[in-house]
C-alpha positions as CSV (number, residue, x, y, z in Angstrom):
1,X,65.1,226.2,-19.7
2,X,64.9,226.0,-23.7
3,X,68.1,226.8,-25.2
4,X,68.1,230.1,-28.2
5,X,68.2,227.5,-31.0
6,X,64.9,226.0,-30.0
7,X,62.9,229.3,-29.2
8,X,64.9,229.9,-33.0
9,X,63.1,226.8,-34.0
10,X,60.0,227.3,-32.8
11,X,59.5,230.8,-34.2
12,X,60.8,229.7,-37.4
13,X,58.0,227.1,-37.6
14,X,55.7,229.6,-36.2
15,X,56.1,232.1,-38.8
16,X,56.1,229.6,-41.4
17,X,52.5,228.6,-40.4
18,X,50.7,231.7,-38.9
19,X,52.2,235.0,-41.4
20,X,50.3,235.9,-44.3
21,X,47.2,234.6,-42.4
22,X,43.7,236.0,-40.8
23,X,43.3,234.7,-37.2
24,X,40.1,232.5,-37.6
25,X,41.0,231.7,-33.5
26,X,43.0,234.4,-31.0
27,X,42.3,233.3,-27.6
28,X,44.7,234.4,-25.1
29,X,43.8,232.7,-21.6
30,X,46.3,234.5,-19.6
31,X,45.4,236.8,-16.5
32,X,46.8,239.9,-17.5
33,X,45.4,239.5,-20.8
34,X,42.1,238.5,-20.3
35,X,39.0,238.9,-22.6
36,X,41.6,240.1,-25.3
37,X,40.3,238.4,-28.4
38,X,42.7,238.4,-31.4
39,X,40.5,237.5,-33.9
40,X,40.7,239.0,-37.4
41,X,44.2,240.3,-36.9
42,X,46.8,239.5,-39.6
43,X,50.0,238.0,-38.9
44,X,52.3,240.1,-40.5
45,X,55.9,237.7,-39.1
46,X,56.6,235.9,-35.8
47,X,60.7,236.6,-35.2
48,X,62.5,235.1,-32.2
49,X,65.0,237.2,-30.1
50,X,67.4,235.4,-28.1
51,X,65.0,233.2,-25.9
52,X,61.7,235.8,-26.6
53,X,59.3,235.2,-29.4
54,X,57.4,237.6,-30.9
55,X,54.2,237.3,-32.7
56,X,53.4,240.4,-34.8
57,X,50.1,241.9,-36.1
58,X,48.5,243.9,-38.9
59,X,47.5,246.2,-36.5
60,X,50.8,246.9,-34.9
61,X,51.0,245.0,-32.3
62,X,53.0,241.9,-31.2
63,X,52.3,239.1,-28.6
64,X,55.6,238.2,-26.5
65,X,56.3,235.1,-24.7
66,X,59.0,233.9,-22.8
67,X,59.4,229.7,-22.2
68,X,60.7,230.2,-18.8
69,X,61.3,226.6,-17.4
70,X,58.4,224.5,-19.3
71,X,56.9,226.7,-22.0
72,X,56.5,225.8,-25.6
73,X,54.1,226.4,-29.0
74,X,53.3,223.4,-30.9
75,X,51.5,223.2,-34.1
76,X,48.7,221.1,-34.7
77,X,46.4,220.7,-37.7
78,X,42.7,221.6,-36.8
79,X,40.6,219.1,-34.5
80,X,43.9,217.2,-34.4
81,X,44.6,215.9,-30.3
82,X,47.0,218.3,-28.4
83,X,49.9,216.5,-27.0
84,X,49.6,218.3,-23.4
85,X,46.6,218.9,-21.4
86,X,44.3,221.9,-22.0
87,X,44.2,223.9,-18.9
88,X,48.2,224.5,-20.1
89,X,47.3,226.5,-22.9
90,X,48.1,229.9,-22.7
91,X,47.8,230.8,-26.0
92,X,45.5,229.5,-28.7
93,X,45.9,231.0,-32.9
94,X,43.7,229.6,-35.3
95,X,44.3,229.8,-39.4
96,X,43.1,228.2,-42.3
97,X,45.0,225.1,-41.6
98,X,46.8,225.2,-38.9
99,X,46.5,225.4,-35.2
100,X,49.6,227.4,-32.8
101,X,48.9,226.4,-28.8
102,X,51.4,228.0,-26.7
103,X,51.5,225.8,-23.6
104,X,52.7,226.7,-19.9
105,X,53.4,230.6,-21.3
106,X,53.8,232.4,-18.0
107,X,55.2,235.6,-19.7
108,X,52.6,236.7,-22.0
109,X,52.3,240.5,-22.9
110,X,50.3,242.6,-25.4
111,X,52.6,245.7,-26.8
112,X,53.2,247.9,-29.8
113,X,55.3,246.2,-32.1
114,X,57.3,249.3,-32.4
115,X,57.7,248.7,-28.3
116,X,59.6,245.4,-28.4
117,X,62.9,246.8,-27.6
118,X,60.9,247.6,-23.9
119,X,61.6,243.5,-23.4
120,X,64.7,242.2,-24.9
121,X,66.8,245.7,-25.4
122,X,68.5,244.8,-22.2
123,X,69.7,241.2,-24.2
124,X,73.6,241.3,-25.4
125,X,73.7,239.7,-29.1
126,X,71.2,237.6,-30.1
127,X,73.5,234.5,-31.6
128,X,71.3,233.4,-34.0
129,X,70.3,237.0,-35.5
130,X,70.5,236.6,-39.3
131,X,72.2,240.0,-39.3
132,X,75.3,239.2,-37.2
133,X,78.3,240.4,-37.9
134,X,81.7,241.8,-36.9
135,X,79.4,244.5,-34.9
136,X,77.6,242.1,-32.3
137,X,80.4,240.3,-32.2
138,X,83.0,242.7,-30.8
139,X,79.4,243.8,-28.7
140,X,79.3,240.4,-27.3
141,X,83.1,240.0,-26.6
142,X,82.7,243.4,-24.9
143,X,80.4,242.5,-22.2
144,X,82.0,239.0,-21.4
145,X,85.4,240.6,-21.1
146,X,83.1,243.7,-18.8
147,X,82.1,240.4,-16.3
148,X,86.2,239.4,-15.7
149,X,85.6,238.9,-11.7
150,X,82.7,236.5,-13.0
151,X,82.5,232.6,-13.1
152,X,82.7,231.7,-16.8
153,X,80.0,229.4,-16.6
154,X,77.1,231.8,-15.1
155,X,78.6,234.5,-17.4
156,X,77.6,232.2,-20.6
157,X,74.2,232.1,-19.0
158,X,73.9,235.8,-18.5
159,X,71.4,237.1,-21.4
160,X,72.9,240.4,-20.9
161,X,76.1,239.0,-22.4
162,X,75.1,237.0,-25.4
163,X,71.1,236.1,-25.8
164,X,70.9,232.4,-26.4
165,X,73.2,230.5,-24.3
166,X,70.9,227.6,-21.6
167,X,72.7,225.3,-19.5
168,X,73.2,222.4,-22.7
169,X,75.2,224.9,-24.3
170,X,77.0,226.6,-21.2
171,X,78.0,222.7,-20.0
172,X,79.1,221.8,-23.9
173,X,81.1,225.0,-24.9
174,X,82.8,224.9,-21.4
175,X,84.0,221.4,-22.5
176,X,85.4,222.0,-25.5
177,X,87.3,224.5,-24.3
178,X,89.1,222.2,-21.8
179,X,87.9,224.7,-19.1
180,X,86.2,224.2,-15.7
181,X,82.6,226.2,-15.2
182,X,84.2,227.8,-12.0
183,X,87.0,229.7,-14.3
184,X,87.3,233.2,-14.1
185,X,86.3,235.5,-17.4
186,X,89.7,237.1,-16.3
187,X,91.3,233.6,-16.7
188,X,89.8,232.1,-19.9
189,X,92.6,232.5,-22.2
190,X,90.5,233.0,-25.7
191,X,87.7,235.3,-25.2
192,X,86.6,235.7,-28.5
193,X,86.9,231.9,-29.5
194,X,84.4,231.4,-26.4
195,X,82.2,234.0,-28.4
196,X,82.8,232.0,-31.9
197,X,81.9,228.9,-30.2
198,X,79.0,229.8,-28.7
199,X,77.3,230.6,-32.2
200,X,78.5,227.9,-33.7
201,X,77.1,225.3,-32.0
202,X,73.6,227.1,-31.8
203,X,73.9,227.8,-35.6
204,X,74.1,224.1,-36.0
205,X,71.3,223.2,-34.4
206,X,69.4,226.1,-35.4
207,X,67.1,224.3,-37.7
208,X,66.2,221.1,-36.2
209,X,64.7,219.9,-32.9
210,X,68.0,217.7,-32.1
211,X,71.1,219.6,-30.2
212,X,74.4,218.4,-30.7
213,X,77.7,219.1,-29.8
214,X,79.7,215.5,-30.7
215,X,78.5,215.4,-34.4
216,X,76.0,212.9,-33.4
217,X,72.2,212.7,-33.9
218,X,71.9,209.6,-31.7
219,X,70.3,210.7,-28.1
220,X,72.9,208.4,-26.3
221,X,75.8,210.2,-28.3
222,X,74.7,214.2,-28.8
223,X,76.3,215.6,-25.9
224,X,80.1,215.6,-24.3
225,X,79.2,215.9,-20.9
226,X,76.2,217.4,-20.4
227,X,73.2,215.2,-18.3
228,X,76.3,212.8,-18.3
229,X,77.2,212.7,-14.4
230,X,78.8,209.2,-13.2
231,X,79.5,208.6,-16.5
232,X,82.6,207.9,-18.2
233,X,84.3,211.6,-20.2
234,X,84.0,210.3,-23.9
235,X,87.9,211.7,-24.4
236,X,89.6,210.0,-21.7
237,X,87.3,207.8,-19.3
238,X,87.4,209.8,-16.4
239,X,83.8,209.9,-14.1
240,X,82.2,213.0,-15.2
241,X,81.2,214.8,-11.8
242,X,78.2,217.0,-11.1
243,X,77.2,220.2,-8.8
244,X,75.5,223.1,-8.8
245,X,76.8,226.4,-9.9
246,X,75.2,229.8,-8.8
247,X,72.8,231.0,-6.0
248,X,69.3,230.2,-5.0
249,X,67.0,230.8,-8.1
250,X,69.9,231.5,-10.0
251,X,71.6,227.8,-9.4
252,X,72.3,225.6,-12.4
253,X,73.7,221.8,-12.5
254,X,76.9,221.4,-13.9
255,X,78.7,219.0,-15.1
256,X,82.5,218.7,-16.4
257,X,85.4,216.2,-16.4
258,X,88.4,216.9,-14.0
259,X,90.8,215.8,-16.1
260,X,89.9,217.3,-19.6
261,X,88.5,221.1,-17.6
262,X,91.1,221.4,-15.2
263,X,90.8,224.3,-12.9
264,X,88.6,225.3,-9.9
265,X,85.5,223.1,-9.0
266,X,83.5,222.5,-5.6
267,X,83.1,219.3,-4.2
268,X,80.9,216.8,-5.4
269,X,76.9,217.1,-5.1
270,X,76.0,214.5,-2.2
271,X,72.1,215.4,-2.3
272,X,69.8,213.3,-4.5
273,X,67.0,216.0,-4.7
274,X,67.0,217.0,-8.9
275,X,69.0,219.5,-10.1
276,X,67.2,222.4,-12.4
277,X,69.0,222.6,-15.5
C-alpha cells in the first residue's frame, strides 16, 4: 500500500495541474458512480489527507479516492499513451493541457466538500499536514501511548494513530530505533521520538517520488532493512530475517535485524508464497 508521502505527492502534482481549471473531460467509470459526468465543474484545489485524496469542485463538491493496494493518478499530456491499460481507469479529468487518470481506484465517492470529515475524521494526525504543530503532535503521542498492550509495529500502521505511516516506513522507523516490530507500545522507551521520527522521514520524501531512509537516492541503497530479507544489516552484517506481523487481512511482512532490534520476534518465515507489504 502507498506510503502518506506519495498520496502527498501525487495530490501535490494533482493540484498543480487540475485547480484553477474547467473540466474539458470528467468521466468517472466506477459503479457506484456511474453516468456522473463532471464536465464543466471547476477545480477549486485537490488536498491529500493522510493516505485520502481529495479532489474539490466549484460546485461544492469533492471526489475521494483511496489507493488501497495498487491505485494511483498519473498525469499525462493530451493524446499522450497511458502507461497502464485502459479498462484500469477509474477516473478520467481532462483540462486544457493536461490529462489526470486515476488507475485501479476502488474507493471512489462523490460528497459535499463540506462532508469530508465523514471519510478521514476517524484518521489520527495527518504527518504531512502543513499545519502541524505542538497540537497534533501531543494528539498523535496520545493515541500511540492509548494502544500500550499493542505491537509497535501494527500500531505505526494504525491510521487511527498517526495518518501516513505504510509498511516502508513502519519497517525503517522500527530500525532506527534499534527496536523489534513485536515490541510493546508499553515498552518502547521514547514515545514521542517514535512520533518525531515518523514525520521526519515522510517530510523528507514528501516532494519527490524516491523514499529514503539511509540518505541515499540510489535504489540499491534507500532503505535499512526494508525488502532486504537474507541480506546482510548495513550496520553490522547480520542476515536480515523476515515474517509476517498481524492477522489475516491485516498481515504485513516484516523485516528487522536481530542484533541491531533486539527484543521479541517469531520464527523465521519458511513459506515462499509473497508476502503483502
Amino acid at each position: 500500500m502507498p506510503e502518506g508521502d506519495t498520496v502527498h505527492l501525487a495530490g501535490k502534482r494533482l493540484n498543480g495541474a487540475l485547480t484553477g481549471h474547467v473540466l474539458l473531460r470528467g468521466e468517472i467509470r466506477h459503479p457506484r458512480l456511474a453516468g456522473v459526468d463532471l464536465v464543466g465543474l471547476g477545480v477549486v484545489g485537490v488536498a491529500s489527507v493522510g493516505k485520502h485524496l481529495f479532489t474539490r469542485f466549484d460546485d461544492g463538491r469533492s471526489l475521494h479516492s483511496h489507493f488501497r493496494m495498487d491505485g494511483a493518478w498519473h498525469l499525462y499530456r493530451p493524446g499522450m499513451r497511458w502507461r497502464r491499460p485502459g479498462y484500469e481507469a477509474r477516473a478520467v479529468l481532462e483540462v486544457p493541457e493536461r490529462v489526470a487518470v486515476g488507475f485501479a481506484l476502488h474507493d471512489l465517492e462523490l460528497l459535499p466538500t463540506a462532508e469530508e470529515s465523514r471519510l478521514v475524521g476517524h484518521l489520527g494526525p495527518d504527518l504531512l499536514d502543513p499545519t502541524w504543530g505542538p497540537e497534533q503532535e501531543a494528539e498523535a503521542l496520545r493515541r500511540l501511548t492509548a494502544r500500550a498492550d499493542h505491537e509497535l509495529g501494527l500500531a505505526l500502521l494504525e491510521q487511527r494513530v498517526m495518518a501516513g505511516v505504510g509498511n516502508l516506513y513502519k519497517t525503517e522507523i522500527c530500525f532506527l530505533l534499534g527496536l523489534s516490530p513485536w515490541t510493546l507500545v508499553r515498552d518502547t522507551p521514547d514515545l514521542p521520538g517514535v512520533v518525531a521520527l515518523a514525520r521526519k522521514l515522510l517530510l523528507a520524501n514528501a516532494d519527490r517520488p524516491e523514499q529514503t531512509t539511509t540518505g541515499s537516492l540510489l535504489p540499491a541503497e534507500a532503505h535499512w532493512v526494508f525488502e532486504r530479507g537474507g541480506r546482510p544489516c548495513r550496520r553490522c552484517g547480520t542476515r536480515i530475517r523476515v515474517a509476517e506481523q498481524g492477522d489475516g487481512v491485516y498481515a504485513r511482512v516484516a523485516y528487522w535485524c536481530p542484533r541491531c532490534q533486539p527484543g521479541p520476534a517469531p520464527r523465521p518465515a519458511r513459506t515462499r508464497r509473497p508476502l503483502r507489504r
